[in-house]
C-alpha positions in Angstrom: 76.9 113.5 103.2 75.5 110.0 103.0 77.9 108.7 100.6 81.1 109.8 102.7 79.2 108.4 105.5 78.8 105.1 103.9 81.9 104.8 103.0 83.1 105.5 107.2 80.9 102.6 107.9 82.6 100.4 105.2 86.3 101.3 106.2 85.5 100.4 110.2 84.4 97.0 109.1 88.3 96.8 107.9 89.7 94.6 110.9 92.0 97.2 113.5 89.9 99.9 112.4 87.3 101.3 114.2 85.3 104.5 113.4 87.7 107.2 114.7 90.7 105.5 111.7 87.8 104.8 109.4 86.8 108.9 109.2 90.6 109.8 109.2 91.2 107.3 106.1 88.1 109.1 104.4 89.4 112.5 105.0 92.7 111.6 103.6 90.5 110.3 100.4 88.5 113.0 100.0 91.8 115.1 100.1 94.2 113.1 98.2 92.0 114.1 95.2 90.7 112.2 92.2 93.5 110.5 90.3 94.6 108.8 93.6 91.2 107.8 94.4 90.2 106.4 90.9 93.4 104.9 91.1 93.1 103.1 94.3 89.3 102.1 93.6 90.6 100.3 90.1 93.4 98.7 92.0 91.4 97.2 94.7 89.0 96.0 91.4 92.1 94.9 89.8 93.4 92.8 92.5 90.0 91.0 93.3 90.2 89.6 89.7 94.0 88.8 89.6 93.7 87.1 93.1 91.4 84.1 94.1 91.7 81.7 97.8 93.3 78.4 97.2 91.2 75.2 96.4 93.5 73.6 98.8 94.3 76.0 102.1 92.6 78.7 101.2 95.2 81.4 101.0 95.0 84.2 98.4 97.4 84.0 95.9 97.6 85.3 92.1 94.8 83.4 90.4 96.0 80.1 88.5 94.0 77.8 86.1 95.0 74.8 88.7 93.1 76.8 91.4 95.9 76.0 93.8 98.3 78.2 95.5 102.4 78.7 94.7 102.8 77.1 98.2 100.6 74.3 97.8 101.8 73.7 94.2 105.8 73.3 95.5 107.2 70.6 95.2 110.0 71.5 97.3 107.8 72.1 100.2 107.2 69.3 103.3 103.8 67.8 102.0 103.4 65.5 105.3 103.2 68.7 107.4 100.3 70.9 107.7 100.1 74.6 109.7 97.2 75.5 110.6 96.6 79.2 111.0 93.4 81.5 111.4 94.1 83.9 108.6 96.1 84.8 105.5 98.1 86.9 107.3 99.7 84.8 110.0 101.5 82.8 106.6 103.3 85.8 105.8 105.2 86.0 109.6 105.8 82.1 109.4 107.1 82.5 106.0 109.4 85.2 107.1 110.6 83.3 110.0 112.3 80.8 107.5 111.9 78.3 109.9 109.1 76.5 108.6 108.8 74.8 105.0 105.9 72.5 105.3 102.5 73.6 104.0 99.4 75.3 105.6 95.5 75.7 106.0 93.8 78.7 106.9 90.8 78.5 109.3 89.0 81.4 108.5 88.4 82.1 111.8 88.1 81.1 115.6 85.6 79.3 117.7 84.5 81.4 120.4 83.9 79.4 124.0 80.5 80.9 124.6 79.1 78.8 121.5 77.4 75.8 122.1 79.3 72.8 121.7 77.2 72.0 118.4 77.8 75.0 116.6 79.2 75.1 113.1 83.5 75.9 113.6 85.0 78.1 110.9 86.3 75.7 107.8 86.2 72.2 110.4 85.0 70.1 107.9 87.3 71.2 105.2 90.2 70.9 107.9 89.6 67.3 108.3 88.8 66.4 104.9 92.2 67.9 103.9 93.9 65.7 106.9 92.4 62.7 105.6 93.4 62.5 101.8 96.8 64.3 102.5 100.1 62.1 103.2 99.9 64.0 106.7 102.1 63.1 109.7 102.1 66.0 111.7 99.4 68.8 111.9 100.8 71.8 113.9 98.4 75.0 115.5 99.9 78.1 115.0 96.9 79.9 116.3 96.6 83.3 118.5 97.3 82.5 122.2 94.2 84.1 123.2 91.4 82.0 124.9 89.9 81.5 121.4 92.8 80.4 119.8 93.6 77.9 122.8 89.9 76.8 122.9 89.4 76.3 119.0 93.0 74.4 118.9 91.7 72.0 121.6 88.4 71.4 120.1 89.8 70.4 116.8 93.0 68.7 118.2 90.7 66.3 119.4 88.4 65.9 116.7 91.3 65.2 114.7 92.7 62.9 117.1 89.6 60.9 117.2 89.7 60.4 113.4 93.0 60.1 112.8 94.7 58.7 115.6 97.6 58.1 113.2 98.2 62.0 113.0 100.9 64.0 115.2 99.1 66.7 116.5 101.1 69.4 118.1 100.8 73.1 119.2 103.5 76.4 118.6 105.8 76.3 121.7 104.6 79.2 124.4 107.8 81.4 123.0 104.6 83.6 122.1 103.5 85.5 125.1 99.5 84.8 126.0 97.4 87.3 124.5 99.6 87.3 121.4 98.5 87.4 117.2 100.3 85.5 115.1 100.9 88.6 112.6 102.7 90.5 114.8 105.2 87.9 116.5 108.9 88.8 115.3 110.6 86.1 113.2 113.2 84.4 116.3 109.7 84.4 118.5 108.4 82.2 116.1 111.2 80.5 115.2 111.2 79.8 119.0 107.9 78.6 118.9 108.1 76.2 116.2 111.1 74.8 117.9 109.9 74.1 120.9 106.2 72.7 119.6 104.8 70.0 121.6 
């Protein structure tokens, strides 16, 4: 039974599912039978070599010899504007809002206001390296509104600012309730929200 129960333990590491989903998802594997599980195993193989993070933002996209993203790599796209998000995710629900065409830079993460002020933030330096060789004008947080999301878009609101005073920094209007992930808003919310950034 130690393999099954491996694989539970795996599955609850998946983020939104905790141990309860984790044995349900194994019980429909163990029942879907062997094609669909050798099929699903090679697929998830498959897609870790066909899929790589951007040199630039970090998104996953289908792996290119430039190492950068389809978004990045647009020329159509608003170079001088940069999103920045926590995950991969939140691009998708901006992208389907059509409201935003300017390009992006994923955290990786949140800071967390019990850390001390010292402590290494998720992808800071790479944010602020990217700020400073970019034609940048206007860096905008679309982060949760949670207290991490509000705390870690403070914190490096202001080390940007310090650096680059030149910069626009600016935050997604509050047409997202508090509380709220950016992967689930509907596309007028953050249409909304972009809108009304300040």
């Amino acid at each position: 039974m130690r393999p099954t129960q491996d694989l539970i333990e795996h599955i609850a590491e998946f983020p939104g599912i905790g141990p309860r989903q984790a044995r349900r998802v194994v019980q429909f594997l163990l029942s879907a039978g062997v094609p669909f599980r050798e099929k699903l195993a090679n697929l998830i193989i498959e897609s870790g070599k066909s899929t790589s993070p951007c040199t630039t933002c970090f998104r996953f996209d289908d792996a290119r010899d430039s190492g950068v993203c389809s978004i990045c790599s647009d020329s159509l796209r608003d170079h001088t504007t940069l999103m920045v998000v926590e995950k991969d995710i939140d691009i998708e629900g901006i992208e389907g809002s059509g409201a935003y065409r300017g390009i992006y830079f994923i955290l990786g993460g949140l800071k967390t206001m019990t850390e001390r002020k010292n402590s290494r933030m998720v992808r800071t330096k790479e944010l602020l390296e990217r700020v400073a060789k970019n034609d940048t004008k206007e860096i905008i947080f679309a982060l949760s509104t949670t207290p991490e999301g509000d705390y870690t878009a403070r914190e490096l609101s202001k080390e940007i600012q310090k650096a680059h005073p030149d910069k626009k920094v600016t935050l997604l209007g509050r047409g997202l309730s508090v509380g709220a992930e950016i992967e689930y808003a509907d596309s007028e919310t953050l249409r909304s929200a972009l809108r009304n950034r300040s």
